[in-house]
Jmol script that loads the backbone (N, CA, C; Angstrom):
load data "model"
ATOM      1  N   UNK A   1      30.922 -28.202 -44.544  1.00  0.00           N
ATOM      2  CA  UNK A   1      29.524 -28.217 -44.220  1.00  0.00           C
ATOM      3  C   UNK A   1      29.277 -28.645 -42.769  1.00  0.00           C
ATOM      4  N   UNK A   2      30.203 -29.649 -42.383  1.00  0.00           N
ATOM      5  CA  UNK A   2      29.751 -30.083 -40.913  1.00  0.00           C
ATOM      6  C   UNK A   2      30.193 -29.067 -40.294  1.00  0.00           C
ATOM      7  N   UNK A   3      31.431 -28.254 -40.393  1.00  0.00           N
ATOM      8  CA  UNK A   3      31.793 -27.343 -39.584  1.00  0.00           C
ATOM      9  C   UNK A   3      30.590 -26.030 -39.453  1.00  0.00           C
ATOM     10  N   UNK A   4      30.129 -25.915 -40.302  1.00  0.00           N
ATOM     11  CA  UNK A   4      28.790 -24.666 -40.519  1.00  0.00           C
ATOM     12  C   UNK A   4      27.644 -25.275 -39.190  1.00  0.00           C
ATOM     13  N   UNK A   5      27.078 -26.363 -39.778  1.00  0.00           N
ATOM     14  CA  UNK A   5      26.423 -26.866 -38.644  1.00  0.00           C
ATOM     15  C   UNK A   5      26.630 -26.965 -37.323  1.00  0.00           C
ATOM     16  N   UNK A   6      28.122 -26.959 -37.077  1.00  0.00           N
ATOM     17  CA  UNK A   6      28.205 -27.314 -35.518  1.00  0.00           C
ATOM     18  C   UNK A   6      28.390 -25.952 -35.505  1.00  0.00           C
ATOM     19  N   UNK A   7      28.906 -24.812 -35.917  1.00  0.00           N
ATOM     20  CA  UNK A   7      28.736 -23.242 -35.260  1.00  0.00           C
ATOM     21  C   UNK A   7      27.502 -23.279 -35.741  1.00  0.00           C
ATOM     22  N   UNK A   8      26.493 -23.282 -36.086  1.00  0.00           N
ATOM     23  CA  UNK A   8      25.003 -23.003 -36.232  1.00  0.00           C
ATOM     24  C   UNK A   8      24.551 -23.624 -34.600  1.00  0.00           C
ATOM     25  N   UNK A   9      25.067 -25.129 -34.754  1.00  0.00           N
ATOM     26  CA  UNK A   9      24.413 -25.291 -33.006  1.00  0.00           C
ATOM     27  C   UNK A   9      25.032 -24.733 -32.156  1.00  0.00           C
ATOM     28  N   UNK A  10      26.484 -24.514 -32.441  1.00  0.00           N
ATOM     29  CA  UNK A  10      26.885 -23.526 -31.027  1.00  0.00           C
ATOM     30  C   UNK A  10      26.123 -22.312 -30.990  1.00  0.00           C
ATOM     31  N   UNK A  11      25.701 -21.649 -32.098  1.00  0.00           N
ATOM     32  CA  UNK A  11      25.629 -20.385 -32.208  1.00  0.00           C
ATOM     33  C   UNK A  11      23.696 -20.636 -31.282  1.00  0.00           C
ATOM     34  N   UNK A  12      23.130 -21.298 -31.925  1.00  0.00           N
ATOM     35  CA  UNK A  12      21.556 -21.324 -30.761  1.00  0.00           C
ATOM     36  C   UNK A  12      21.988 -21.965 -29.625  1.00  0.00           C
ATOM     37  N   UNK A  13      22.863 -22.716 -29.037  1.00  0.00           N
ATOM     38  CA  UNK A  13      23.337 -23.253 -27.719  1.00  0.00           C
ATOM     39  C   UNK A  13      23.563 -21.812 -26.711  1.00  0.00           C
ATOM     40  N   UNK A  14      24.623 -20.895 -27.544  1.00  0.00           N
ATOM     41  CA  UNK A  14      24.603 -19.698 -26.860  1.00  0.00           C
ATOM     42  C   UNK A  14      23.382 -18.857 -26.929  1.00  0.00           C
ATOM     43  N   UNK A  15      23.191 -19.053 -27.856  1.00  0.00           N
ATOM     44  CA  UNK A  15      21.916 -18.121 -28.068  1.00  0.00           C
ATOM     45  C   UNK A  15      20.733 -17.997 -26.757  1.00  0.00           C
ATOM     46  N   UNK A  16      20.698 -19.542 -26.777  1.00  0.00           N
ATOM     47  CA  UNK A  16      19.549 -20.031 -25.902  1.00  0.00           C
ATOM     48  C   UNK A  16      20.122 -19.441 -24.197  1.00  0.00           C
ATOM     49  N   UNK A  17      21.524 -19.936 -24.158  1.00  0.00           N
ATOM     50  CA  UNK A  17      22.069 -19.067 -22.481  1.00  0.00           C
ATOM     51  C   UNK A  17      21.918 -17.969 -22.769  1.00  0.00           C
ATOM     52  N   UNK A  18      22.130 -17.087 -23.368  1.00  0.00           N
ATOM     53  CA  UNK A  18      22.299 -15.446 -23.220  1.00  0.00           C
ATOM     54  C   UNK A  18      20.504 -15.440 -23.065  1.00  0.00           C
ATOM     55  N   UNK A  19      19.832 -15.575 -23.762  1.00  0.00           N
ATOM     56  CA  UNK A  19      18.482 -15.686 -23.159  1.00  0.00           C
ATOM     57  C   UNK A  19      18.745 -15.851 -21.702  1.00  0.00           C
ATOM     58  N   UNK A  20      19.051 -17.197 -21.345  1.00  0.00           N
ATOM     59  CA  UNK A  20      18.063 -17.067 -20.001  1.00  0.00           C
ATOM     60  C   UNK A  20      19.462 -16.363 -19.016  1.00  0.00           C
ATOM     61  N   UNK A  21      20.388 -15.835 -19.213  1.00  0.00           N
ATOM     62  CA  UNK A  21      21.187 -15.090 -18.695  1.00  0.00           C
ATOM     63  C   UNK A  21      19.680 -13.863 -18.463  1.00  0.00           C
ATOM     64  N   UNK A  22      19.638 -13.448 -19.650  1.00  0.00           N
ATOM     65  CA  UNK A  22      18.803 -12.320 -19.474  1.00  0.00           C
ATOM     66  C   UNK A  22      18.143 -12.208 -18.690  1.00  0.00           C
ATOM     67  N   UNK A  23      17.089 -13.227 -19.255  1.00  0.00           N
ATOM     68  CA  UNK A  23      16.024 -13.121 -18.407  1.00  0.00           C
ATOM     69  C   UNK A  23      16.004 -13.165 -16.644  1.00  0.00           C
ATOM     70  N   UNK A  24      17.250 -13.925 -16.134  1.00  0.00           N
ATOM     71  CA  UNK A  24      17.344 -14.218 -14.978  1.00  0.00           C
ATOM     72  C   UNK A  24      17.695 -13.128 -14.522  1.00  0.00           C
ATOM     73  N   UNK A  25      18.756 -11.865 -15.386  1.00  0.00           N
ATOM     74  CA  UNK A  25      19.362 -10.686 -14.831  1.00  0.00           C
ATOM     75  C   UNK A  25      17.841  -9.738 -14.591  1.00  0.00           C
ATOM     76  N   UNK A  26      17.261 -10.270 -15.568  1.00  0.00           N
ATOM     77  CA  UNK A  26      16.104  -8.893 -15.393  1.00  0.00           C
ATOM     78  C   UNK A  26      14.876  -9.618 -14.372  1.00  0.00           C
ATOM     79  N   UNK A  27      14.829 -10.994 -14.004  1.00  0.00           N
ATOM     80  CA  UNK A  27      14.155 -11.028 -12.454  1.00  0.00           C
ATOM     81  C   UNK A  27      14.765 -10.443 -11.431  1.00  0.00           C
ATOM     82  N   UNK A  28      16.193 -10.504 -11.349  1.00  0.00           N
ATOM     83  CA  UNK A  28      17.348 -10.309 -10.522  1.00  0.00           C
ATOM     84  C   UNK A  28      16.989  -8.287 -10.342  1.00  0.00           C
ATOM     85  N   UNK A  29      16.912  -7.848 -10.793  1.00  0.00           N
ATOM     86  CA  UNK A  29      16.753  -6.429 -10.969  1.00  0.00           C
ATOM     87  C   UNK A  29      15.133  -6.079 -10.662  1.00  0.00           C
ATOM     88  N   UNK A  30      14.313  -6.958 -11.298  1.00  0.00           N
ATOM     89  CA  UNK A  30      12.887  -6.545 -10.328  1.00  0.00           C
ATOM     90  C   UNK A  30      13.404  -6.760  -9.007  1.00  0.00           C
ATOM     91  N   UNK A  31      13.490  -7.740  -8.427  1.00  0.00           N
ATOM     92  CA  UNK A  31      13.529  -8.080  -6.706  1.00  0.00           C
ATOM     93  C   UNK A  31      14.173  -7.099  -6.119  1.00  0.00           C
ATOM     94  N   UNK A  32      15.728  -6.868  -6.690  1.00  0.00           N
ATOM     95  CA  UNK A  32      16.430  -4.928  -5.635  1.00  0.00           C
ATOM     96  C   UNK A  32      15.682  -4.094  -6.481  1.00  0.00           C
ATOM     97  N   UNK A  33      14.697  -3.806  -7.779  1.00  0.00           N
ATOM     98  CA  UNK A  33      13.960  -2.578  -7.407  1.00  0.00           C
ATOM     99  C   UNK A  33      12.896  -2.602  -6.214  1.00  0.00           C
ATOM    100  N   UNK A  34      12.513  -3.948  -5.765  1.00  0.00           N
ATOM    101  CA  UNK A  34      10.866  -3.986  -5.410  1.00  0.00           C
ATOM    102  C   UNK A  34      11.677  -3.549  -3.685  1.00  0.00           C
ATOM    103  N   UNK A  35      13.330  -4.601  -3.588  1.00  0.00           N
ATOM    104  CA  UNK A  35      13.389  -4.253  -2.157  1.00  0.00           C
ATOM    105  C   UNK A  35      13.923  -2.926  -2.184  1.00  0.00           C
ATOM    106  N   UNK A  36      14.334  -1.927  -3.341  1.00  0.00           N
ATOM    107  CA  UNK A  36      15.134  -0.711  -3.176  1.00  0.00           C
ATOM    108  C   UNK A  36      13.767   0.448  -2.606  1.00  0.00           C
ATOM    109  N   UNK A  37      12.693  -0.146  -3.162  1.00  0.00           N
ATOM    110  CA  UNK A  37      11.288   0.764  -3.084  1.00  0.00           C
ATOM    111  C   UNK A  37      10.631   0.864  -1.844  1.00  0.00           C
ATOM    112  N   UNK A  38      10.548  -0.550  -1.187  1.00  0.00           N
ATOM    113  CA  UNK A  38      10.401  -0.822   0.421  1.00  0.00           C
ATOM    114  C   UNK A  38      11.260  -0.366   1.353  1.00  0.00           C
ATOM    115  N   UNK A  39      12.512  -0.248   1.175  1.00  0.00           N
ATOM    116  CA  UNK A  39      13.348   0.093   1.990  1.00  0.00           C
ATOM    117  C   UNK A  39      13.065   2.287   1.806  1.00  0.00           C
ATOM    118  N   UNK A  40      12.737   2.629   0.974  1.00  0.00           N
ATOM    119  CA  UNK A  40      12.187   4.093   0.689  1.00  0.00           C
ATOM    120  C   UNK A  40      11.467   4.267   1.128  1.00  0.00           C
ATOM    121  N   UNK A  41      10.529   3.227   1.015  1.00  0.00           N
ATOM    122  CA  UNK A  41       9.204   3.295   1.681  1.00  0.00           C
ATOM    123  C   UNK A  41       9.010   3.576   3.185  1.00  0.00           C
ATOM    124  N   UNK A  42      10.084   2.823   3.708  1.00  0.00           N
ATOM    125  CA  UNK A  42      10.417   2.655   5.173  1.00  0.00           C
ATOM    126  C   UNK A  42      10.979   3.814   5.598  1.00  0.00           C
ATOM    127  N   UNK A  43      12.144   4.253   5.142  1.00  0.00           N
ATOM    128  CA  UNK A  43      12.675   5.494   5.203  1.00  0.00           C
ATOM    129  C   UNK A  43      11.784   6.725   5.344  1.00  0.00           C
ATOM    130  N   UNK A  44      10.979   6.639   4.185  1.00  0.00           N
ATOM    131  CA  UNK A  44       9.984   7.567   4.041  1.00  0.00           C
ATOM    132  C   UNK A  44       9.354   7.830   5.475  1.00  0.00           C
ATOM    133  N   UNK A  45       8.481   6.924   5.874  1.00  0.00           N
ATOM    134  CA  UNK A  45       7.312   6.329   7.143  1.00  0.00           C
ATOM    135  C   UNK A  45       6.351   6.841   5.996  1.00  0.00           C
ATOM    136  N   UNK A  46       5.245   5.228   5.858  1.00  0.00           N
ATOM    137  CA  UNK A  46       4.174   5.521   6.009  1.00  0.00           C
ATOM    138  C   UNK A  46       3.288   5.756   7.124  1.00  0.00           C
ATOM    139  N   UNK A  47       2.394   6.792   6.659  1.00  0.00           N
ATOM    140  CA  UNK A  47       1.179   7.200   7.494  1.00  0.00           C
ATOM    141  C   UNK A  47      -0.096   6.614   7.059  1.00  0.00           C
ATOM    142  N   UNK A  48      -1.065   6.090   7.867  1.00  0.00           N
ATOM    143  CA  UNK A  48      -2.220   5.742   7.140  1.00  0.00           C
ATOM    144  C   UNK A  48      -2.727   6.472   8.108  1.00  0.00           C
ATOM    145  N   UNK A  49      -3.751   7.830   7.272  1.00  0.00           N
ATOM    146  CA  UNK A  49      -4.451   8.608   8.137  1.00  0.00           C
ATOM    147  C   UNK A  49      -5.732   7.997   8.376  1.00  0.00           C
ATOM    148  N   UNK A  50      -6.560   7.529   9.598  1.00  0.00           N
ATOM    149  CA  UNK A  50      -7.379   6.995   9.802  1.00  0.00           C
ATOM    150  C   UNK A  50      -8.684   8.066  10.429  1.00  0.00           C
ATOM    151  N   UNK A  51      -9.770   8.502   9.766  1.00  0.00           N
ATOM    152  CA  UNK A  51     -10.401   9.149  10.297  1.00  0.00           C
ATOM    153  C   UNK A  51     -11.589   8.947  10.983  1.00  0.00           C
ATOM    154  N   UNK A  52     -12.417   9.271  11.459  1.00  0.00           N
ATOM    155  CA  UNK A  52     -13.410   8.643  12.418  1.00  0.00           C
ATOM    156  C   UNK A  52     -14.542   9.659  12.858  1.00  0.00           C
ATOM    157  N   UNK A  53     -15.693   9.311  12.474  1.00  0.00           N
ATOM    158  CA  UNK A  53     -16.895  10.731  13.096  1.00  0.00           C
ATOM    159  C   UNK A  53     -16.334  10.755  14.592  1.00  0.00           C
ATOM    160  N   UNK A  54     -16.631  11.642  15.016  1.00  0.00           N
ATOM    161  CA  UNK A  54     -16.661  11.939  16.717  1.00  0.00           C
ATOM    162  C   UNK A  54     -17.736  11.374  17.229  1.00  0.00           C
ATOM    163  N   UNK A  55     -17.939  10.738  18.552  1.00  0.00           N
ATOM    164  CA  UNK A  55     -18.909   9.867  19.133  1.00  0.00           C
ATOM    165  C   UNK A  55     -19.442  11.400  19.767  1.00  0.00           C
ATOM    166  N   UNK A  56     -20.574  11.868  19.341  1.00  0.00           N
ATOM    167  CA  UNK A  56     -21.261  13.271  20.283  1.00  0.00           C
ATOM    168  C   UNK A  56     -21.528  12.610  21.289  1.00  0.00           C
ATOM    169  N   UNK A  57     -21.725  13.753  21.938  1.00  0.00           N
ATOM    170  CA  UNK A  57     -22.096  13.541  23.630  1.00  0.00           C
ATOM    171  C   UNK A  57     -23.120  15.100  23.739  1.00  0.00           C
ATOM    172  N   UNK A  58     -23.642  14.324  24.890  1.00  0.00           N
ATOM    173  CA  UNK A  58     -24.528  15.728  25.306  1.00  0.00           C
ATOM    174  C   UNK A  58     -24.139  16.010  26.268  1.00  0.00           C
ATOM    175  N   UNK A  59     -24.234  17.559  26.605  1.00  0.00           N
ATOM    176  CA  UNK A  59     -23.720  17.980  27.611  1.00  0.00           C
ATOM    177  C   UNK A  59     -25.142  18.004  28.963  1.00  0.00           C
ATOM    178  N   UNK A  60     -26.252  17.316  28.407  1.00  0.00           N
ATOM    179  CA  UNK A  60     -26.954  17.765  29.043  1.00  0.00           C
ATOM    180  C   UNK A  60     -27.423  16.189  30.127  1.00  0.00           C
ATOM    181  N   UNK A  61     -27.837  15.119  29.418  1.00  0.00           N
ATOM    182  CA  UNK A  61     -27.940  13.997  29.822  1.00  0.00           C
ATOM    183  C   UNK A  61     -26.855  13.263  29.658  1.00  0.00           C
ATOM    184  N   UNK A  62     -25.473  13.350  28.697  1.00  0.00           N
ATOM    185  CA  UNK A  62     -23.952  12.826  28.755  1.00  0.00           C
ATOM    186  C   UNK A  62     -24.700  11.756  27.741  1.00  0.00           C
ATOM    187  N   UNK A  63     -25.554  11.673  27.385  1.00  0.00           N
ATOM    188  CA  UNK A  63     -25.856  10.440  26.284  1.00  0.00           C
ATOM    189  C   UNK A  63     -25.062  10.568  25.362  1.00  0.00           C
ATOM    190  N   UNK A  64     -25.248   9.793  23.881  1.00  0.00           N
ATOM    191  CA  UNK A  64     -24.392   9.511  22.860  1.00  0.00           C
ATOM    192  C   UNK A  64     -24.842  10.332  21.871  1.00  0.00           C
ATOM    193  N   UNK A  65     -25.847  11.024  22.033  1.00  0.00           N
ATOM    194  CA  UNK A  65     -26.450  11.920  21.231  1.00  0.00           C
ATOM    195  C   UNK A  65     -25.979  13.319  21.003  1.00  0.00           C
ATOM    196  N   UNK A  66     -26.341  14.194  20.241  1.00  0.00           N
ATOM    197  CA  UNK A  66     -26.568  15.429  20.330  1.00  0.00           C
ATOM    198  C   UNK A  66     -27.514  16.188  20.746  1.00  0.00           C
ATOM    199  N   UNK A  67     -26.952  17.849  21.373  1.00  0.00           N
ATOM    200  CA  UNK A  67     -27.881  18.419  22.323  1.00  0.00           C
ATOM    201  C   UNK A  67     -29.147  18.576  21.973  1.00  0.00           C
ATOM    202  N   UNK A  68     -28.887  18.842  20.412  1.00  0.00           N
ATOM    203  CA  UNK A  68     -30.168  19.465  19.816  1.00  0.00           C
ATOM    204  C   UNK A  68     -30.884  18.138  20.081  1.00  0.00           C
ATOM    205  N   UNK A  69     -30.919  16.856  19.705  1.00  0.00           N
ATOM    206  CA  UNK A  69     -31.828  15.681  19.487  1.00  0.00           C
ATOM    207  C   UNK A  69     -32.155  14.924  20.790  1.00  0.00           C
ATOM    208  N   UNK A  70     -31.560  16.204  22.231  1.00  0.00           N
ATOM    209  CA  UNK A  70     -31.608  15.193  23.507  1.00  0.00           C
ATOM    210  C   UNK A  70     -33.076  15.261  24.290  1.00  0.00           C
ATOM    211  N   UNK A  71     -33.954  14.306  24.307  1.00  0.00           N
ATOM    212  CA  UNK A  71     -35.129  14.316  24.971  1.00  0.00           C
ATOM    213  C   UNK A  71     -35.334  15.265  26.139  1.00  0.00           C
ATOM    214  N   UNK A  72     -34.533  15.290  27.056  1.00  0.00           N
ATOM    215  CA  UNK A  72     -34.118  16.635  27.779  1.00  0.00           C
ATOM    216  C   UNK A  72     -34.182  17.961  27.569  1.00  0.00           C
ATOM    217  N   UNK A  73     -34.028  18.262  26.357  1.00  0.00           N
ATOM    218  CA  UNK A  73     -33.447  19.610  26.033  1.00  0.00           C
ATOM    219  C   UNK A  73     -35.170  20.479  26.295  1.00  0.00           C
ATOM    220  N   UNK A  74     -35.583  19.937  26.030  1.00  0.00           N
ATOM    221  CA  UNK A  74     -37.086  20.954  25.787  1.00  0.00           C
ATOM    222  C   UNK A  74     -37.303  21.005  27.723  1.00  0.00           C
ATOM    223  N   UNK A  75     -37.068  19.920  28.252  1.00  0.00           N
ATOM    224  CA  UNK A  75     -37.562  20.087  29.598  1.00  0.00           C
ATOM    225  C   UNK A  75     -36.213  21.114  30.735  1.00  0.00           C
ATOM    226  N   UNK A  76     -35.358  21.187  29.769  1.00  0.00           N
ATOM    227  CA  UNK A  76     -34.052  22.343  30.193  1.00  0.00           C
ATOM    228  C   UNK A  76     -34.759  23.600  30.675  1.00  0.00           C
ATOM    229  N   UNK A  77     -33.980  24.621  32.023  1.00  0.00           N
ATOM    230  CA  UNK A  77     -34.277  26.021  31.431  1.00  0.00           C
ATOM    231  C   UNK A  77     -33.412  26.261  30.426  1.00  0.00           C
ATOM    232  N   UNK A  78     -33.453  27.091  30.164  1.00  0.00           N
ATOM    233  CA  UNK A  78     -32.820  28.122  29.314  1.00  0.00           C
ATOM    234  C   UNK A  78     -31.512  28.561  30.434  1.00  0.00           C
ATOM    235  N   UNK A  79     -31.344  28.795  31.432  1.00  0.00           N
ATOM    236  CA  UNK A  79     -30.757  29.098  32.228  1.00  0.00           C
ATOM    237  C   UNK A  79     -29.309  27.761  32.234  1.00  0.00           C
ATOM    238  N   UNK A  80     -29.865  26.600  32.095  1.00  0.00           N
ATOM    239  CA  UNK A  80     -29.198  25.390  32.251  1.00  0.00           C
ATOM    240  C   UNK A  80     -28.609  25.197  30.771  1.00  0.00           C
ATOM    241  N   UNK A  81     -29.151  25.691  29.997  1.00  0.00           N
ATOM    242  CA  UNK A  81     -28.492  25.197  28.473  1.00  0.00           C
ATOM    243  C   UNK A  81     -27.321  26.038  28.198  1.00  0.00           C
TER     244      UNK A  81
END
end "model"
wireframe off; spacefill off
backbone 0.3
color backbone group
């Protein structure tokens, strides 16, 4: 009977390491997937496409505006536009 008991505690003594064996192997395996993914990542090149309205300009007074909306435009010839 005592012999049953002490392999019963060996047997959760191991039990309990192979757990945290585990568990430590499977943090161990997130961290080289997370750095295997960055290093792809890198390889790859990210691009961050950054887009931006165009600042209009007029061709007529060079303001920040557009031609159509330039206070100017009505006092234009036609010749000048």
């Amino acid at each position: 009977m005592v012999a049953q008991e002490a392999q019963k505690d060996g047997l959760s003594v191991f039990s309990k390491w192979l757990q945290k064996q585990l568990v430590y192997r499977m943090d161990v395996e997130k961290e080289e997937d997370n750095i295997e993914s960055n290093k792809k990542r890198r390889e790859k090149g990210v691009v961050h496409n950054v887009t931006r309205e165009p600042t209009p300009k007029c061709v007529i007074c060079h303001g920040p505006n557009q031609v159509t909306s330039c206070k100017n435009w009505s006092e234009t010839t036609i010749a000048n536009r």
